[in-house]
C-alpha positions, 0 to 999 in steps of 0.5 A: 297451694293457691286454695290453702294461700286463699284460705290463709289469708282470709283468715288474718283479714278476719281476724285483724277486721273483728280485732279493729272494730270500732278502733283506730290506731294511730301514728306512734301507737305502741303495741304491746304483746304477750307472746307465746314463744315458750320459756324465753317469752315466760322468762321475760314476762315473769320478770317484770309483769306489765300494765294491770298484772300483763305478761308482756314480752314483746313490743313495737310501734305503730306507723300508717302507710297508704291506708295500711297499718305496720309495726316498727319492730326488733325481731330475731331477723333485725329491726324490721316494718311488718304489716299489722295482721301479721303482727296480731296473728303471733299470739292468742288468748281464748276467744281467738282474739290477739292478746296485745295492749296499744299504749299511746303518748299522753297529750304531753308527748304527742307531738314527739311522734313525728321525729320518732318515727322518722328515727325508727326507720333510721333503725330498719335492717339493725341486727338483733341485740340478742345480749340487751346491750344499750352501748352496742349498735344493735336493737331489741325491741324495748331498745328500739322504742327507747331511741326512738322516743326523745325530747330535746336530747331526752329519753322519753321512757325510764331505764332500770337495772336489768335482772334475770331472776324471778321476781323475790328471788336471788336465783337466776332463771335456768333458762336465762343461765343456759341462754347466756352461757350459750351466747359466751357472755356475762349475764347482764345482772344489774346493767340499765334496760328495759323491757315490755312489762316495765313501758307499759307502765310508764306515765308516758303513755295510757293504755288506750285499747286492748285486742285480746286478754294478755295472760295475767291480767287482773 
């Protein structure tokens, strides 16, 4: 078990070495991943499609600690602070390389990063907002980022109508039908969110660094 551990942890050491080289991420950086988690990563990703064609369906934001780097992040356990190797590892691309973008806050908005993390980590242990409710206390992980980026009492990222139809179409996925009816509530069709695709294309933030090649990009 000891050997297999070794092994393991050699092995995000790599990669996450051959990944930052010649790189430095920042406080506040926001990353952006195309994550392979079936047809609810396909779903959320063919919605909205991200910076230069991107399938992007999951994002958190950078913050450094003792010479570490982790991601502030809303998984399904809750708004949690995971180390960054073991954020890249969750999705590859071809090479091996982990398909995620870092976007960071233009000039304009730099100076807003302190008090966003700071509020981010005000959000560690939140439950999962599995219905991407804005008005109720839990976070998904667009959400997340949204609170936590302000400028004098205003939100720093656009909200948009939500929808769960592919895109040119009046149909709503089936995957999101089944996803809805499961948790016995409306979808929320029209209701303000947003999501990974949509931020990375705000201009807000420049995409300053890609690690691996996000499916559809172009």
């Amino acid at each position: 078990m000891k050997i297999k551990y070794f092994i393991f942890s050699l092995i995000i050491f790599l990669v996450s070495c051959e990944s930052e080289k010649g790189f430095d991420l920042k406080d506040g950086d926001i990353l952006f991943q195309d994550l392979d988690c079936g047809v609810y990563c396909e779903s959320i990703e063919t919605v909205t499609r991200g910076y230069k064609g991107a399938n992007l369906s999951h994002c958190g934001i950078v913050f450094l600690e003792n010479d570490q780097a982790y991601v502030l992040e809303a998984i399904s356990k809750g708004v949690s602070k995971t180390p960054l190797d073991s954020f890249l590892v969750r999705s590859k691309d071809q090479n091996g390389n982990p398909k995620v973008l870092v976007g960071r806050l233009n000039n304009e908005n730099k100076a807003l990063i302190p008090v966003a993390l700071k509020r981010a980590f005000d959000y560690l242990g939140k439950e999962y907002d599995a219905v991407y409710d804005l008005k109720n206390s839990k976070m998904y992980c667009s959400e997340l980022v949204y609170f936590s980026f302000t400028n004098e009492g205003e939100f720093l990222f656009e909200l948009n109508p939500m929808t769960f139809k592919a895109l040119d179409s009046d149909s709503t996925f089936a995957d999101w039908q089944v996803y809805f009816e499961d948790l016995q509530v409306p979808i929320p069709e029209g209701e303000l969110g947003l999501n990974p695709g949509g931020i990375s294309l705000s201009d807000k933030i420049e995409i300053i660094h890609q690690y691996g090649l996000p499916d559809g990009m172009q």
